[in-house]
C-alpha positions as CSV (number, residue, x, y, z in Angstrom):
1,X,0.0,0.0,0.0
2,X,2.4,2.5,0.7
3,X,6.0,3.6,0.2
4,X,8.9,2.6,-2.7
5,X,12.6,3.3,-3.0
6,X,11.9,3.6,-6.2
7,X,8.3,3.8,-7.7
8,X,8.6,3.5,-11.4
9,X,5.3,2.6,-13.2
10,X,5.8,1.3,-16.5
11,X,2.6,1.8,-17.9
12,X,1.8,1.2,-21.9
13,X,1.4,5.0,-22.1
14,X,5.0,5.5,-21.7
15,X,7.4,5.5,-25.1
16,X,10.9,4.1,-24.5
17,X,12.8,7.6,-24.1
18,X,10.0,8.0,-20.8
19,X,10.6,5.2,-19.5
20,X,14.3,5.7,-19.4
21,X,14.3,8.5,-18.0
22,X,12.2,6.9,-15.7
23,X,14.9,4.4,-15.3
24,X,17.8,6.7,-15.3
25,X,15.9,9.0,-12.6
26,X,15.7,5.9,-10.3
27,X,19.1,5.1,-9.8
28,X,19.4,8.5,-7.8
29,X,17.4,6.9,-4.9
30,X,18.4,6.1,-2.3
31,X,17.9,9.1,9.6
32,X,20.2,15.2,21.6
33,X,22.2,13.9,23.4
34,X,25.3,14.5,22.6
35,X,28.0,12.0,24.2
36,X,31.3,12.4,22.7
37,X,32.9,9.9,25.6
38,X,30.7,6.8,25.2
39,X,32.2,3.9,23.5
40,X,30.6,0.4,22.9
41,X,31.7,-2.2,24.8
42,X,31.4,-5.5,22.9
43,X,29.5,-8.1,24.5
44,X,32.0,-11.6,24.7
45,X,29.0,-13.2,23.0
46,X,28.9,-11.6,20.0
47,X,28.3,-13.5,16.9
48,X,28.4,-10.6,14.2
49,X,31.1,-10.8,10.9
50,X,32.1,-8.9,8.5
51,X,34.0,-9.5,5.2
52,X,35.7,-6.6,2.9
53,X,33.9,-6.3,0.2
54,X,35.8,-3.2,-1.8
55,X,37.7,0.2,-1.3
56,X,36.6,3.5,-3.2
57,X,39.0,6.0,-3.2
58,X,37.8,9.6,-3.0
59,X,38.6,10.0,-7.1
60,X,36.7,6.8,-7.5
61,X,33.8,8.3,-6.1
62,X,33.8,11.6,-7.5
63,X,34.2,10.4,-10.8
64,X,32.7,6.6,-10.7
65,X,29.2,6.9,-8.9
66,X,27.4,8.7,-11.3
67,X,25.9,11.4,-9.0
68,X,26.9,14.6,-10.9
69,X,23.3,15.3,-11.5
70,X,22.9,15.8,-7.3
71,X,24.0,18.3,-5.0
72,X,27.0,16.2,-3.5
73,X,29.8,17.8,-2.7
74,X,33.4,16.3,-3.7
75,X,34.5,13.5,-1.8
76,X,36.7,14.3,1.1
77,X,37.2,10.5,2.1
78,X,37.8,7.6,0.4
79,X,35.7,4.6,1.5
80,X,36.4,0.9,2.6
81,X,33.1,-1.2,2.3
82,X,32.5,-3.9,4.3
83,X,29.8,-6.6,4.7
84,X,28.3,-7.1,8.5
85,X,26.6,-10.4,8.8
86,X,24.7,-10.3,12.4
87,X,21.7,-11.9,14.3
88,X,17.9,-10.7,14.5
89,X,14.0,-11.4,15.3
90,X,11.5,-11.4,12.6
91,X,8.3,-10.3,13.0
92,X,6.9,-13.3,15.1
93,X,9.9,-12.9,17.1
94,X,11.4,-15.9,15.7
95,X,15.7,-15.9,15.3
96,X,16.6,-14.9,12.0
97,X,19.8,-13.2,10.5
98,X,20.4,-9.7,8.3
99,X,23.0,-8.0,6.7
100,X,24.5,-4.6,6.7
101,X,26.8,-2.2,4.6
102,X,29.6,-0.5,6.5
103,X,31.5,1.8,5.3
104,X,34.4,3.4,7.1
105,X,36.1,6.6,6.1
106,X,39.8,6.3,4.7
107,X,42.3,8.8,4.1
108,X,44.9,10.9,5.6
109,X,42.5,14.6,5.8
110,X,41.7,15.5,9.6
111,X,38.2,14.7,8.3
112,X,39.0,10.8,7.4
113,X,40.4,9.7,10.7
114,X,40.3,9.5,14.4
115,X,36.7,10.2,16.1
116,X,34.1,9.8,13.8
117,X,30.5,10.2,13.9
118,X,28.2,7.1,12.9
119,X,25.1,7.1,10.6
120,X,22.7,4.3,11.1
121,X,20.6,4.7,7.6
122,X,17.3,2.8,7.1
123,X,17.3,2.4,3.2
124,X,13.7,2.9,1.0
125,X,11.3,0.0,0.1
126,X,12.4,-2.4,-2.6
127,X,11.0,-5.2,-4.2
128,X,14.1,-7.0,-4.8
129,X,15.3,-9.8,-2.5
130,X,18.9,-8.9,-3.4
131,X,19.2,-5.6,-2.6
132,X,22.6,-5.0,-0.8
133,X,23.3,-1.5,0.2
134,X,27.3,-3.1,0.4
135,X,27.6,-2.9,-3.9
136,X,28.4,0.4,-4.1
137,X,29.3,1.1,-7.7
138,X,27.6,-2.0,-9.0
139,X,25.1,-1.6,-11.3
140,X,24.1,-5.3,-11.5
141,X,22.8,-4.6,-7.7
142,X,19.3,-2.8,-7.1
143,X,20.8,-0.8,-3.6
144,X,23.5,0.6,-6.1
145,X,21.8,3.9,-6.6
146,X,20.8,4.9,-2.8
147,X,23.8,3.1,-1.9
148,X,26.0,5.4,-4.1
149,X,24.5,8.6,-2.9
150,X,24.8,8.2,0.9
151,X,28.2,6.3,0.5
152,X,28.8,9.7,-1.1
153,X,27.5,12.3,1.2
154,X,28.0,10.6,4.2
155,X,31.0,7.9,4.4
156,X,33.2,10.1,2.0
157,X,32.4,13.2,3.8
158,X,33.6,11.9,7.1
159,X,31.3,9.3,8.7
160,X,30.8,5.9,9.5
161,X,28.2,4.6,7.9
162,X,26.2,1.7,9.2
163,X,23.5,1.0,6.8
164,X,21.0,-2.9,7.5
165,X,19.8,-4.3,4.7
166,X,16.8,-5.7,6.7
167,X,15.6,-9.1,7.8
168,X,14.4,-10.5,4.3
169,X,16.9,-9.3,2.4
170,X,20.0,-10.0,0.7
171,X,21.7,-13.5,2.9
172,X,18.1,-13.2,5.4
173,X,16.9,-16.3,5.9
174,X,13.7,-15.1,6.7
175,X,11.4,-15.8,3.9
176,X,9.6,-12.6,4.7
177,X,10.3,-8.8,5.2
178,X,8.6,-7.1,8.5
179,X,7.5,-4.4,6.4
180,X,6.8,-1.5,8.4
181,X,6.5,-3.6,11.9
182,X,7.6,-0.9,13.6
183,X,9.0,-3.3,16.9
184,X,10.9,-5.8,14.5
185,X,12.3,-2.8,11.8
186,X,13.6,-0.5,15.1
187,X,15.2,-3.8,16.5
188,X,16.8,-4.2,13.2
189,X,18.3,-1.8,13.0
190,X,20.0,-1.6,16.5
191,X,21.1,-5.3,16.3
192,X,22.7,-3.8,12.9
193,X,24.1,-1.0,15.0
194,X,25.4,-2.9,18.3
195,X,27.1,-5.1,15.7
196,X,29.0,-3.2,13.6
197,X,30.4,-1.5,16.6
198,X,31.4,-5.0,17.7
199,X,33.7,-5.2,14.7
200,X,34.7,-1.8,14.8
201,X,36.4,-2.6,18.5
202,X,37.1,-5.9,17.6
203,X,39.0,-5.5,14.5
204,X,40.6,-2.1,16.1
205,X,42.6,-4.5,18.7
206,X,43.3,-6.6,16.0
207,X,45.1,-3.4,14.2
208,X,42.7,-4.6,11.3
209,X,44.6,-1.9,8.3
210,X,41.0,-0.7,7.9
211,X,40.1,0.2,11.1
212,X,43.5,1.5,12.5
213,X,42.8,5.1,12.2
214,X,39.7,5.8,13.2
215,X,37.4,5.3,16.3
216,X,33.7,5.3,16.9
217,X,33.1,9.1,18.2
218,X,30.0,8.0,20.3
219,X,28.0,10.6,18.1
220,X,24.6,8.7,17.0
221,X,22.9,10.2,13.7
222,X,20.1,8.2,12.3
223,X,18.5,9.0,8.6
224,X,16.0,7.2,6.1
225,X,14.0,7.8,3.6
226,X,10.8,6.6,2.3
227,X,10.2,3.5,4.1
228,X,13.5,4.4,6.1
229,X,12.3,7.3,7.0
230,X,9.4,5.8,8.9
231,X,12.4,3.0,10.1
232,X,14.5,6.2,11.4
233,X,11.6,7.6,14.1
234,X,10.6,4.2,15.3
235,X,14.5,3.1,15.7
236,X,14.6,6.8,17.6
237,X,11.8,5.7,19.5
238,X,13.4,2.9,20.7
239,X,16.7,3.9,21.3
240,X,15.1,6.9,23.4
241,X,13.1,3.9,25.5
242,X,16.3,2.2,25.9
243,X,18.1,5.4,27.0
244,X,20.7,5.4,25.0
245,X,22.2,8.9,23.5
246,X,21.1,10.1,19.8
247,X,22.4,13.0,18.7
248,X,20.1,13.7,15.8
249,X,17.6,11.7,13.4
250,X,16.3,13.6,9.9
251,X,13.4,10.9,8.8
252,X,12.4,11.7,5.0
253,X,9.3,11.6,3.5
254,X,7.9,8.1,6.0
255,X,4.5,7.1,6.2
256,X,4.5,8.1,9.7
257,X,0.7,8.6,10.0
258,X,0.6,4.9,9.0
259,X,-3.3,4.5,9.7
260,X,-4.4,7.4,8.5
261,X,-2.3,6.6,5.5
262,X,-4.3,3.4,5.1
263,X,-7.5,5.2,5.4
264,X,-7.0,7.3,2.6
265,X,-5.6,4.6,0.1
266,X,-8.3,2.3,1.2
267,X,-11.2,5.0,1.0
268,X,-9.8,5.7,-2.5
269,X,-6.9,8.0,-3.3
270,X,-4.1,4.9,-4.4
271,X,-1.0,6.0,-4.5
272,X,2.2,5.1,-6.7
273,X,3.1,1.2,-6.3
274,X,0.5,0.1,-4.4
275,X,0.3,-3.2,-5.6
276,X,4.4,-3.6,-4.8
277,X,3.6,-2.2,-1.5
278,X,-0.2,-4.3,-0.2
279,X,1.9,-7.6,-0.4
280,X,4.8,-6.8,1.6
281,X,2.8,-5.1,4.6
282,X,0.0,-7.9,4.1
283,X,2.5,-10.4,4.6
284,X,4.2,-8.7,7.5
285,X,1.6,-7.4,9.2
286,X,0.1,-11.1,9.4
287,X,3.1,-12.8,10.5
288,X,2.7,-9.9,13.5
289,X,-0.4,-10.6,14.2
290,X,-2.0,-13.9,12.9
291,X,-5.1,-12.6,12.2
292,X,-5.3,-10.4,8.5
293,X,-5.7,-13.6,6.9
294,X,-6.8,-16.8,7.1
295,X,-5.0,-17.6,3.6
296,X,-3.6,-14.7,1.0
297,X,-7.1,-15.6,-0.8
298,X,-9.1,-14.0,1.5
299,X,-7.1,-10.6,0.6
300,X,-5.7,-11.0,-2.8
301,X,-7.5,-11.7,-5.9
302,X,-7.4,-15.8,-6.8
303,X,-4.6,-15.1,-9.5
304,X,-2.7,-13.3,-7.0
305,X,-2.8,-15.1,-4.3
306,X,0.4,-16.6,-4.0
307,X,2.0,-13.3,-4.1
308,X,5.2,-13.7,-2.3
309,X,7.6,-10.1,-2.0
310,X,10.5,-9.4,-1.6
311,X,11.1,-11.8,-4.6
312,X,14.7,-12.3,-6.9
313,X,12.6,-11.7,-10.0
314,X,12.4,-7.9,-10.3
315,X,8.8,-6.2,-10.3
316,X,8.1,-5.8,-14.1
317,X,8.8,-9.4,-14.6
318,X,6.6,-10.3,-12.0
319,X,3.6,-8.0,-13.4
320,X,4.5,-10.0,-17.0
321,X,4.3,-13.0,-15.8
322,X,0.6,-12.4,-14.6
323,X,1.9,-12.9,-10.8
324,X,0.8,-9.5,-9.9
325,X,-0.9,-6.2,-11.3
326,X,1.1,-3.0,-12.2
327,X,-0.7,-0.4,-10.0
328,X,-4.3,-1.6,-9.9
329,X,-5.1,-2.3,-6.3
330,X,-8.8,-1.9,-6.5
331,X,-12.2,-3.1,-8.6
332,X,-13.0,-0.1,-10.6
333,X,-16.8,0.7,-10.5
334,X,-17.3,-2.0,-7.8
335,X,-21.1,-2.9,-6.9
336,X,-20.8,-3.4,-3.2
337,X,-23.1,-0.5,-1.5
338,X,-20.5,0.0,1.0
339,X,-18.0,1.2,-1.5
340,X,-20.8,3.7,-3.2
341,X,-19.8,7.0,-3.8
342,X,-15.9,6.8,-3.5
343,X,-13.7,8.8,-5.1
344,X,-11.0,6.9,-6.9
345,X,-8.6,9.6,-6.2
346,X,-6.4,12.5,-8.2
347,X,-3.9,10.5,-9.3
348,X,-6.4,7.8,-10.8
349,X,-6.7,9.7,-14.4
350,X,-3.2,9.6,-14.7
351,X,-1.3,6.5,-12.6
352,X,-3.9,4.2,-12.7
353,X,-4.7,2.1,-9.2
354,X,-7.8,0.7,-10.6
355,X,-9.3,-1.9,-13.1
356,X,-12.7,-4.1,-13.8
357,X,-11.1,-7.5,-13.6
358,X,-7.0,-7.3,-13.1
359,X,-7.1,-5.8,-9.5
360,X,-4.9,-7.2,-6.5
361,X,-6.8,-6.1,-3.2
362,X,-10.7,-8.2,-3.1
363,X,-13.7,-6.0,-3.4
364,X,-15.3,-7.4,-0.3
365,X,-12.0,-7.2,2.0
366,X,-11.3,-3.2,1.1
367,X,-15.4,-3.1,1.7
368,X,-14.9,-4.0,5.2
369,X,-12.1,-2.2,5.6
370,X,-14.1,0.8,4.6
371,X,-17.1,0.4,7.0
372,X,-15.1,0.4,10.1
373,X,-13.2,2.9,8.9
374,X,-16.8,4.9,8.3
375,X,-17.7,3.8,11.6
376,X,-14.5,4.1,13.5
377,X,-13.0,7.4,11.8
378,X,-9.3,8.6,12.3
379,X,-8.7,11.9,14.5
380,X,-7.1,13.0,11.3
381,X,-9.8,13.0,9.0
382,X,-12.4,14.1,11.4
383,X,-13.3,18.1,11.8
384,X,-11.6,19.5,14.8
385,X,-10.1,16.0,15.4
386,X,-7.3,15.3,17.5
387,X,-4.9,13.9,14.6
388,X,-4.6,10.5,16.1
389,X,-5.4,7.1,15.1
390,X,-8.9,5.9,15.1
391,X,-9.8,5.1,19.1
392,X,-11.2,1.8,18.8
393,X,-11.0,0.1,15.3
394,X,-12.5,-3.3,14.9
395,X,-11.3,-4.4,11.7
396,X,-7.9,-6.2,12.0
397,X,-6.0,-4.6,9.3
398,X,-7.0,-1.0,10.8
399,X,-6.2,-2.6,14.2
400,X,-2.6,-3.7,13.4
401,X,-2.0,-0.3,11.3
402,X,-2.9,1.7,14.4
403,X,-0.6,-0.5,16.3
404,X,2.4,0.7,14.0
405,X,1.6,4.3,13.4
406,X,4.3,6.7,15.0
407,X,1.6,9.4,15.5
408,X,2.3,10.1,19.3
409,X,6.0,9.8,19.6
410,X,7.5,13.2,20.2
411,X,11.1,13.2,19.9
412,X,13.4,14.4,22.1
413,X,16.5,14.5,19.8
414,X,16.9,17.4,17.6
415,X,15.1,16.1,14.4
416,X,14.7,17.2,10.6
417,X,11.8,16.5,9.0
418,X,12.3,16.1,5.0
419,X,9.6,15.7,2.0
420,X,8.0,17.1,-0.6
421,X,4.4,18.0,-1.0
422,X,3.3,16.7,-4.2
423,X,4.7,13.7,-3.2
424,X,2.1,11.0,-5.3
425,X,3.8,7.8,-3.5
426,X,3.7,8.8,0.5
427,X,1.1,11.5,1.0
428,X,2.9,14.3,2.7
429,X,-0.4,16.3,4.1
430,X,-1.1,12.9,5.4
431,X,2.2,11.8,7.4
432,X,4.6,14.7,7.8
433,X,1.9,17.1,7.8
434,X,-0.1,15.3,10.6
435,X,3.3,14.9,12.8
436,X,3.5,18.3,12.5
437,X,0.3,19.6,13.7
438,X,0.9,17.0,16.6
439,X,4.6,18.3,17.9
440,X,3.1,22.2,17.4
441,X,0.5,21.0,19.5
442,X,2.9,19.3,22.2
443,X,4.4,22.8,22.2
444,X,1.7,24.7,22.6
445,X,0.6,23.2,25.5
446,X,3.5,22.6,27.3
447,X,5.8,25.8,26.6
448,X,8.8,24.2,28.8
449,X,8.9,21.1,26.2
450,X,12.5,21.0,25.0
451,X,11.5,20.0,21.0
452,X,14.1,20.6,18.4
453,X,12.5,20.2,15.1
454,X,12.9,21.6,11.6
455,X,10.5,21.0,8.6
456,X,11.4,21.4,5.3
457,X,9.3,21.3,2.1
458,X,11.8,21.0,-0.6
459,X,8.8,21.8,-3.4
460,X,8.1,25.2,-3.5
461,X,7.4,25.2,-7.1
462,X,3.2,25.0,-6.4
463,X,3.7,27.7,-3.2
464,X,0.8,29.6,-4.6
465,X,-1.5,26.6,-4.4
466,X,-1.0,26.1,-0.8
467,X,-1.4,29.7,1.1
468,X,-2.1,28.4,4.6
469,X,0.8,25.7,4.3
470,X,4.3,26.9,5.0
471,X,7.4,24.9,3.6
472,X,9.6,26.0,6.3
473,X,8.7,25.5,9.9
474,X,10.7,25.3,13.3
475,X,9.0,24.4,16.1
476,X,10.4,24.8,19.8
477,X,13.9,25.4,20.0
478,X,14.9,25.2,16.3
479,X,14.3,28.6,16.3
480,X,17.9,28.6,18.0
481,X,19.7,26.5,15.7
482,X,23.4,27.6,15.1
483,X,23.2,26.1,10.9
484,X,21.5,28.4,8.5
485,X,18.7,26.7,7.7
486,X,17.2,29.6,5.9
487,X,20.1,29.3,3.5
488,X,20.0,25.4,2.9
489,X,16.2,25.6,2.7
490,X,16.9,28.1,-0.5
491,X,19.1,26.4,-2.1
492,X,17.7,22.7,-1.9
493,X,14.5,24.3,-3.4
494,X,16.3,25.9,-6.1
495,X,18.0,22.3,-6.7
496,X,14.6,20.7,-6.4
497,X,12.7,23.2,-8.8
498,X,15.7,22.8,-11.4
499,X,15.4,18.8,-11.3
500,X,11.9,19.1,-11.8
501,X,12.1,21.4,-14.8
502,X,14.6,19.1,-16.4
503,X,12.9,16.0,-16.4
504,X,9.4,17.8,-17.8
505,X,11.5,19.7,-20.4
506,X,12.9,16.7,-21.2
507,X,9.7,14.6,-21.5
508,X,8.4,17.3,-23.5
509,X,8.9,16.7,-26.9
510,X,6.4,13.4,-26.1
511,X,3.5,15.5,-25.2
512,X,1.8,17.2,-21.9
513,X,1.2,13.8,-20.8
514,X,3.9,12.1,-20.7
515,X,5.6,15.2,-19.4
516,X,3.2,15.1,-16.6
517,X,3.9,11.3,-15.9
518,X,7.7,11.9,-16.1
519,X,7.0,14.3,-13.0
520,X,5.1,11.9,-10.8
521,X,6.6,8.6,-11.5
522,X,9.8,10.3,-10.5
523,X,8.6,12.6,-7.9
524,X,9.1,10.3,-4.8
525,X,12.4,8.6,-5.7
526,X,14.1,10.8,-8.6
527,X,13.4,14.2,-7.2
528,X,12.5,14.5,-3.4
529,X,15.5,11.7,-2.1
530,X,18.4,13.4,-3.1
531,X,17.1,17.0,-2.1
532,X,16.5,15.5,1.3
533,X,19.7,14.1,1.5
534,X,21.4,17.1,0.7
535,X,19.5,18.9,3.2
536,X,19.6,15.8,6.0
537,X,23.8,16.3,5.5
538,X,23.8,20.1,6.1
539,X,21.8,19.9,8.9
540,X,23.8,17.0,10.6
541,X,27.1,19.0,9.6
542,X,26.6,22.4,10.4
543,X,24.6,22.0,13.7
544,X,26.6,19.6,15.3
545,X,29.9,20.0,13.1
546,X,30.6,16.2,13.4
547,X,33.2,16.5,10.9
């Protein structure tokens, strides 16, 4: 239902100079308390590993990764790459085991050695079983495009980079992903954490060449986007239940407002890759829970109902192969009373999301779905509502979305907000604008609140279309921030707005259409990552000059 790395819909509209573009656009894809004396102590019983998998040095980077079309500045570091191998839980709470990229700084500049910061980055949703955020530079991989950029404006800038690959994924032998379990994901990703600074002190008394001149600072920064972003707060939320220090977390367009989120897909405004994205939380969610489905039958159309995801063949295949629909999540023009009267969204005219007979989600399931929701209405959608989840849902799919929604966590940890508001893959009204509204509200009624938050809209292109939204907000002590926000908000903007014109100028010559689909089937991953990820490394480098 909700969320891609990378959402491209090939739909027959598109000629083949669209839908590389589309394809070219998607390889750009791609998280206080300060405590610069803690140090991990390695537990005797740890089982983590890692093996070298390559070293970039800072020439190969600024010349090999194909990121001259972003705002990254020139590497400062080269980069050793390893691969962590390390113990988890799945969903049920059953052992499994993940992998995770980490990349270590190299080079003799004050910037490449001795106490460096560490980024824990939760990576976008993918599809692809294989993805391995450790093949930097390889294009057979499908991390290699996210995986480039941050190696590139993190790890070559100065930090440590430790960045899971997820329980699912890559050497997983879980034959699932927790997608969007917010309890399994945030444990993830701290197993991930605790382990590679294992190795770090391990292979440091070892004098391992590749860890010799640099140490783990004890600074904590935590970034995502897309999926990750929502993987960033709850992995904050944790860690802050756990007491332990985070110095700052910048979660980028998330589906934070997970059950509201659901709401509005399921009451009719589908999104971008909603038929990549109902399998994986379906599956997820009911290995949680037990109880969304009896067998995938009862949720999926027949033909569809041994839809399995991640999977090693990639998405298109699967779609011509018959295994799954391209966008189509819902009957068009459906007959059951209790869908009468729904809109089937903006983006329906132009993306698709519905069709008479090649549909994933059943008529009758989303129909129940819909009542409760009718009955049992989310804070956010209700007049004067309190902008939380729904107080007592009785279907089990609303139940288990309320469950993971991060709508309530206020975080103590200076935080950056990213996204962009046309955003036609993770509503950004719906989930940044709703965590928002909540934190202002924290504020306002509790003046001595210590909150720390910046909000950036990096689309300011449609400005005069939204004159009681703002694309700039601080809220509590932000105000007080030593960076110059004012100046990074202007220029990722001006970035944004000239990557935007580019890909519609260039989609031109095809029509207004498929101008119009260049936008949005890029929008999510193409456009709005890397202009959060510029913006997520100036605010982590020049408010708490890590480097």
């Amino acid at each position: 239902m909700v969320l891609p790395n990378s959402s491209i819909i090939n739909k027959p509209i598109m000629t083949r100079g669209l839908l590389s573009l589309a394809i070219a656009s998607s390889l750009l894809l791609v998280g206080c308390n300060d405590d610069d004396n803690e140090r991990f102590v390695e537990s005797p019983s740890s089982s983590a590993s890692a093996k070298f998998v390559k070293t970039f040095t800072a020439n190969d980077i600024n010349s090999g990764l194909g990121l001259g079309s972003t705002a990254t500045p020139a590497a400062k570091c080269g980069v050793t790459i390893e691969k962590v191998s390390y113990d988890t839980k799945g969903a049920a709470d059953e052992d499994t085991n993940a992998t995770a990229a980490l990349m270590l700084p190299t080079g003799d500049a004050a910037e490449c050695k001795g106490d460096r910061p560490v980024l824990l980055y939760a990576h976008g949703t993918t599809t692809d079983k294989g993805y391995d955020f450790s093949q930097v530079g390889n294009t057979k991989n499908p991390a290699v495009g996210e995986a480039n950029l941050i190696a590139a404006n993190f790890a070559a800038q100065g930090y440590i980079v430790v960045a899971p690959n997820y329980a699912g994924y890559d050497e997983s032998k879980l034959d699932y992903h927790p997608y969007l379990v917010a309890q399994q994901q945030s444990t993830d990703m701290v197993d991930a954490l605790d382990s590679a600074r294992s190795i770090i002190e391990r292979k440091k008394r070892a004098n391992d060449a590749n860890y010799s001149k640099i140490d783990d600072s004890g600074k904590l920064f935590i970034a995502g986007y897309s999926q990750g972003g929502y993987v960033t707060m709850a992995t904050a939320r944790l860690l802050e239940a756990q007491k332990k220090a985070v110095t700052a977390i910048a979660p980028s367009s998330g589906p934070y407002a997970l059950a509201a989120f659901g709401d509005e897909i399921f009451t009719g405004n589908v999104n971008i890759g909603a038929s990549r994205f109902a399998p994986l939380l379906g599956i997820g969610l009911q290995a949680k829970y037990g109880n969304i489905y009896t067998k995938k039958s009862d949720i999926f159309l027949d033909k569809y109902a041994d839809a399995q995801l991640p999977s090693n063949t990639p998405f298109g295949e699967l779609v011509q192969a018959g295994k799954l629909p391209n966008n189509a999540l819902f009957q068009k023009n459906p007959s059951d009373p209790r869908l009468a009267d729904l809109s089937q969204g903006k983006l329906f005219s132009i993306l698709g999301g519905y069709d008479e007979t090649d549909y994933l989600i059943k008529t009758d399931f989303r129909a129940a779905y819909v009542a409760d929701a009718q009955k049992n209405p989310d804070g956010l959608t209700l007049a004067n509502g309190n902008n939380l989840p729904a107080g007592n849902p009785q279907n089990n799919l609303r139940k288990a979305l309320k469950d993971n929604d991060l709508r309530g966590y206020v975080p103590t940890m200076p935080t950056f907000i990213c996204g962009g508001n046309q955003d036609p893959t993770v509503y950004f009204d719906t989930n940044t604008g709703s965590m928002v509204n909540l934190l202002q509200a924290e504020v306002a009624k509790n003046s001595a609140k210590k909150l720390n938050v910046t909000v950036l809209d990096v689309d300011a292109d449609n400005k005069a279309e939204r004159p009681d939204k703002q694309d700039f907000i601080m809220i509590g002590q932000a105000s007080m921030n030593k960076w110059d926000a004012v100046a990074v908000k202007n220029s990722v903007q001006t970035n944004f707005s000239n990557s935007v014109k580019k890909i519609k100028d260039d989609a031109a010559p095809q029509g207004g259409v498929a101008s119009l689909l260049a936008f949005y089937t890029n929008y999510h991953g193409g456009l709005v990552s890397p202009a959060c990820t510029e913006a997520t490394r100036e605010f982590f480098n020049q408010e708490f000059k890590p480097v």
